[in-house]
N, C-alpha and C positions, 0 to 999 in steps of 0.2 A: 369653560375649562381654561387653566392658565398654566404658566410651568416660571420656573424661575426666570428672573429677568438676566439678560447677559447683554455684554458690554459688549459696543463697536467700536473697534482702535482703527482709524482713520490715516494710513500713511501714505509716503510718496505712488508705491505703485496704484494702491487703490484709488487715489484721486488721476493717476493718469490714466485709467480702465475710464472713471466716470470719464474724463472727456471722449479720450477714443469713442464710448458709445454711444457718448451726445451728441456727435459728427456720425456718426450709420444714421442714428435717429433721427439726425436732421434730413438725407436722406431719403427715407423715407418717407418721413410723413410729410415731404417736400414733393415726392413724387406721385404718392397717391393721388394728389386731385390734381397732380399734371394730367392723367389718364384721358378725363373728360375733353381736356383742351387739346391733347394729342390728336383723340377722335376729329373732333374739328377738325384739325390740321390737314388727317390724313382722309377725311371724307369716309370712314367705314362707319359700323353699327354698334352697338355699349358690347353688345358681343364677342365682335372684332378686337375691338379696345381691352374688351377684359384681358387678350392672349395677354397682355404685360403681364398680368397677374400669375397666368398660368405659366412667363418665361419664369417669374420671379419664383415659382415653384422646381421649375425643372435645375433650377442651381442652387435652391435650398437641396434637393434630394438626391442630386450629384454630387455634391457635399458632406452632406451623410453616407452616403456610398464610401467614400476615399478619405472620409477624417480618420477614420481607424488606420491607413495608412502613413496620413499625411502624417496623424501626431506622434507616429513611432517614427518619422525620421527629422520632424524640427521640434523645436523647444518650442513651447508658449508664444514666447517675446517672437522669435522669428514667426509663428503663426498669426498672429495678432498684425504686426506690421505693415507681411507681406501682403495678406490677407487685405490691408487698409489701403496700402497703396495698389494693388487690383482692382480695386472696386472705386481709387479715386481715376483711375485712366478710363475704365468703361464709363463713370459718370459723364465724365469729359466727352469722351464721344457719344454721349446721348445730346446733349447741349449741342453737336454737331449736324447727326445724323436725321435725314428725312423721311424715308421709305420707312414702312413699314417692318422688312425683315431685321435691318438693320437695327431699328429700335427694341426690336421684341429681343434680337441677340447680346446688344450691350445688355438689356436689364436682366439676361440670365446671369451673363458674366459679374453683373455687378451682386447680384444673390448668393454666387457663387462664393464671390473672395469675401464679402460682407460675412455671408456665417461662416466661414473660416476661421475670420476673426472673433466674432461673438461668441462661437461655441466655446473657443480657449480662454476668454474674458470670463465665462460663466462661470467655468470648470478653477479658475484661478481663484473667483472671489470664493467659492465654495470651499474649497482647502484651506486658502488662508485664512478665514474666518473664521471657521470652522463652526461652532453654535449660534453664534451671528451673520450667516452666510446668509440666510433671509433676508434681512435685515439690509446688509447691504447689497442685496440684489436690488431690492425696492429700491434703495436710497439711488443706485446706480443708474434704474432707469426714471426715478425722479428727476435723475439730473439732465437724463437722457430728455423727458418730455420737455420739460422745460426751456431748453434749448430745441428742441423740435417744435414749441409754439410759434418761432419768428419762423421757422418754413413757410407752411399755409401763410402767411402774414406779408411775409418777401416777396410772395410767388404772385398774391393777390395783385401787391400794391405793383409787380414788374407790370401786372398785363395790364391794370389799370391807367398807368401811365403809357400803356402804348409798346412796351417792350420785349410784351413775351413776356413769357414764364422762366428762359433760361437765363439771366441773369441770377435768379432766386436761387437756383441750384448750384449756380458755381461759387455761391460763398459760402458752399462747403467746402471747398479744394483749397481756399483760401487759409480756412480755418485749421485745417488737418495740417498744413503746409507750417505752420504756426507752434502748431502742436508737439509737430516732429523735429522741429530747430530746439525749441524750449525742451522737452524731453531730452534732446542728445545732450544739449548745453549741460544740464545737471548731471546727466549720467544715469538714471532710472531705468533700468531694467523691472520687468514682469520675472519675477520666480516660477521657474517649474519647469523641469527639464521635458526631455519626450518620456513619452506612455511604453513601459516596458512590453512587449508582444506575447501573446498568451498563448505561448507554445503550440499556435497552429489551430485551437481549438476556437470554437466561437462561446464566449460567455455568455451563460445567460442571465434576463435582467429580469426582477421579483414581479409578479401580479401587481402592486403596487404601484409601480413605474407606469406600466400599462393604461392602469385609468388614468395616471398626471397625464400621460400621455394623450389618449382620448380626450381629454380635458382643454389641452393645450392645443390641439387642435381643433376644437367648436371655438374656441375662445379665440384663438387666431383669425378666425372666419368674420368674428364678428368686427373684428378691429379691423381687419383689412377692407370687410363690408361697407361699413360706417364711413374710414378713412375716403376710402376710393369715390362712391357713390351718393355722400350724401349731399354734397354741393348740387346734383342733380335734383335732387329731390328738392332742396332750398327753393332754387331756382321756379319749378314747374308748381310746388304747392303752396310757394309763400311768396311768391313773384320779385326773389332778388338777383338783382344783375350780377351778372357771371362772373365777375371781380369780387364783388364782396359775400359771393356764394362761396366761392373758393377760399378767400378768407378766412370764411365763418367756423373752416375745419380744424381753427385754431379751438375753438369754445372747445371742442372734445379730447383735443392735447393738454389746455389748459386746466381740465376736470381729470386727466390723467397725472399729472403733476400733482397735483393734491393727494390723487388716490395715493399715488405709490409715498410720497412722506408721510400719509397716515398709516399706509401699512408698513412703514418698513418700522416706524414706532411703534405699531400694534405688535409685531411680527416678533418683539423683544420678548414679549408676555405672553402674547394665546398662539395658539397653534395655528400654522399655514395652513390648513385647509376649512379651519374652523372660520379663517378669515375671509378665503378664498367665497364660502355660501353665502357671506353677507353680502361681499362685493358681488356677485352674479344677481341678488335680489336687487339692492341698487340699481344695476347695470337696467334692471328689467322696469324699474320705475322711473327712469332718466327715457328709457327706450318710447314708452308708452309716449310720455310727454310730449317730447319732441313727434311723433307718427299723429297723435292727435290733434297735433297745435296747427293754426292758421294764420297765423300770427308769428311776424317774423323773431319777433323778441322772447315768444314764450318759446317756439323751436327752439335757439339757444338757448333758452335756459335747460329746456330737457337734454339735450345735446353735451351741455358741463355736468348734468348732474348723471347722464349714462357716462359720462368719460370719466367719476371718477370711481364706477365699479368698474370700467374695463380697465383703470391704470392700474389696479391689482391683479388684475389675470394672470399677466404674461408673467413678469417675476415671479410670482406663486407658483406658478406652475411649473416655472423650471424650480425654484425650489423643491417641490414635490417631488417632482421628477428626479434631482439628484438625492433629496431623501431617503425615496425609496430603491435605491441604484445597487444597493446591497454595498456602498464605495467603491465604486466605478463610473466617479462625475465625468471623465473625458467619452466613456460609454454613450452614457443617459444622456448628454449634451448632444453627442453626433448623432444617435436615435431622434430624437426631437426635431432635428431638420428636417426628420420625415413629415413629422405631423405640422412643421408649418409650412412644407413644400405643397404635401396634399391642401393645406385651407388656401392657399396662396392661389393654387393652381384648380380648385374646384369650385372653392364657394364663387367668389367675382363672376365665374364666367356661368355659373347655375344661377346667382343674381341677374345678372344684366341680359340674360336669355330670358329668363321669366319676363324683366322688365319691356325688352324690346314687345312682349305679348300682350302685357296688362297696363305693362305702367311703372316706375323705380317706386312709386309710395306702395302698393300693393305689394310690391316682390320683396320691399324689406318686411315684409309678415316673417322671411328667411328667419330676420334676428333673433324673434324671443326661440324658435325651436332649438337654435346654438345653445342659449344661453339652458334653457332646458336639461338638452344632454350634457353638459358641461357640470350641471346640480347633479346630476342622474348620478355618475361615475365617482365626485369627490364626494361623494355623505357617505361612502365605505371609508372613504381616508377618514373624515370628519371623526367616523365613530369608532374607530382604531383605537386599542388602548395599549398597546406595544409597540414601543419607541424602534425605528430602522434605522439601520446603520446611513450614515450622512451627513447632512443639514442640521442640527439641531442636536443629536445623539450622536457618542462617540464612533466613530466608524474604523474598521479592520485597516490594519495596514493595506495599502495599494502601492504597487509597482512603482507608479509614477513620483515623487519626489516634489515637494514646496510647490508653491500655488503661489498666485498674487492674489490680491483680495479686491476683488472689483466687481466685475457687475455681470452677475444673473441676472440683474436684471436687463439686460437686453437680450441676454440671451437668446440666444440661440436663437426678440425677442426678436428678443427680441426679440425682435432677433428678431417678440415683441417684441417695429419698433416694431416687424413686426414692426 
């Protein structure tokens, strides 16, 4: 099934959405396989280690709690900023902090201000896009992967050389720093005032929402899975040193980067969730590869080719998700931190508790059951034949006023990178 093709007009705010979310993303996928080197540090168990996981939930889903606040009293642009520059001061003091409580607290704080900003980045590219808000959600966190492939890669080459891993992380502070001189220099502002308040009532969001919802969080699970724990696995099944294990978690950003510019091209023509079943089979024959290989070469290669059904997930699904929102993207974006607060805060640490039992190769069996229910929920979207207000179809007047046009794709993911 196809639908007419529509055009993505590329302007100033939207290119400054893609970097903003190319710096969370970096981020992120910077700090994932910190985790394993953390534990080191701190002498606990993959268990223990995983709390980052579950702080990095607890301020995705206190975020979601108060974005319904936050965005009826700042505009976008002030969301998105402040939001950026929150999350670069907690960075900073992880790069600092020793103890354990202290770490698990900067990386709530840094989940925190992070999806603040993403969610409003999401909700912006979907407005101002408006039929091609797909389209440049993908494109957005394409840019995002991309740019989050030299994580894993910096973080490697720091400890390999003797450095630690924090150097790798602070040349994102660097970069945002960069970001925010050049942005003011021109003058770019993000469109989109605050979220008008729903006279007290709580809206409700379609059936619809619900499974992107469900969706976007197995799928989260699995990226956060993969991201965080597979250098482990590298390490104990294919026997490589902890440098170039950690590394290695570029192959699946770099298979993410692929995914999301093929889908945000695909994403012009066939429908998001038509796109979404292909990417989860992928995801599921990339997945196999790599679990079966013994061989450090063919793990990477399964490793790029699961990375690029999961670079379609996270975008898609916050597409979906503001899809079916009934047009109430600032809604369906703040909802969604629920569902990556939960995979944040669940899966990693029901992973790495399995694994402390069995083993990290065994306990990723986790993954194909994600990727499962994740098929289970979207083949209702798939086989929909009535277009919902949003993403792709004209949607109802909303409260809120002009969007920028950037990136769903981290949303929320990102937010996937997420």
């Amino acid at each position: 099934m196809t639908r007419t093709p529509v055009r993505l007009v590329r302007d100033r705010p939207t290119w400054l959405i893609y970097g903003q979310l190319s710096l969370w993303a970096y981020f992120v996928y910077g700090f994932t396989p910190v985790v394993p080197l953390l534990r080191a540090e701190q002498h606990t168990s993959r268990m223990v280690a995983s709390l980052h996981g579950t702080a990095f939930a607890v301020g995705g889903v206190l975020c979601g709690l108060l974005m319904p606040m936050i965005s009826r009293r700042l505009d976008r642009h002030t969301r998105i900023w402040s939001g950026m520059a929150g999350a670069a001061v907690a960075i900073l003091g992880l790069t600092v902090a020793r103890p354990l409580p202290a770490t698990l607290a900067l990386a709530a704080v840094a989940s925190f201000c992070g999806s603040i900003a993403v969610n409003a980045m999401s909700a912006a590219l979907a407005e101002h896009h408006g039929p091609a808000g797909t389209a440049a959600i993908s494109e957005a966190n394409a840019a995002a992967a991309g740019v989050g492939i030299g994580a894993p890669l910096l973080v490697g080459a720091s400890v390999t050389a003797g450095w630690g891993w924090r150097p790798g992380l602070l040349a994102m502070l660097v970069g945002m720093a960069v970001l925010a001189v050049v942005a003011t220099i021109m003058g770019i502002r993000i469109p989109g005032g605050r979220a008008a308040a729903a006279g007290g009532t709580v809206t409700r969001l379609p059936r619809g929402f619900w499974l992107a919802f469900v969706s976007i969080m197995a799928t989260a699970s699995v990226e956060v899975c993969m991201n965080q724990w597979v250098a482990d696995v590298l390490r104990q099944r294919v026997g490589m040193a902890q440098g170039a294990a950690t590394a290695s978690v570029a192959a699946i950003i770099g298979g993410m980067f692929i995914g999301r510019l093929v889908g945000g091209r695909l994403s012009l023509r066939v429908p998001a969730a038509q796109i979404m079943l292909w990417a989860l089979a992928l995801s599921a024959v990339g997945f196999a590869g790599f679990w079966l290989a013994d061989w450090a070469p063919l793990a990477i290669a399964g490793l790029v080719v699961c990375g690029i059904g999961n670079g379609v997930h996270f975008p898609l699904g916050i597409a979906l998700a503001i899809e079916h929102s009934g047009g109430q993207p600032d809604l369906a974006t703040s909802r969604t931190a629920f569902a990556i607060g939960i995979a944040f805060g669940v899966s990693p640490f029901a992973l790495a508790a399995l694994a402390d039992q069995v083993g990290p190769h065994t306990a990723f069996m986790m993954v194909p059951l994600f990727l499962c229910l994740s098929a289970a929920v979207i083949t209702p979207l798939a086989r929909g034949r009535h277009p919902v207000a949003g993403v792709g179809a004209p949607a109802p007047a909303v409260p809120e006023l002009g969007a920028v046009g950037a990136g769903r794709a981290v949303v929320s993911p990102s937010a996937r990178v997420r």
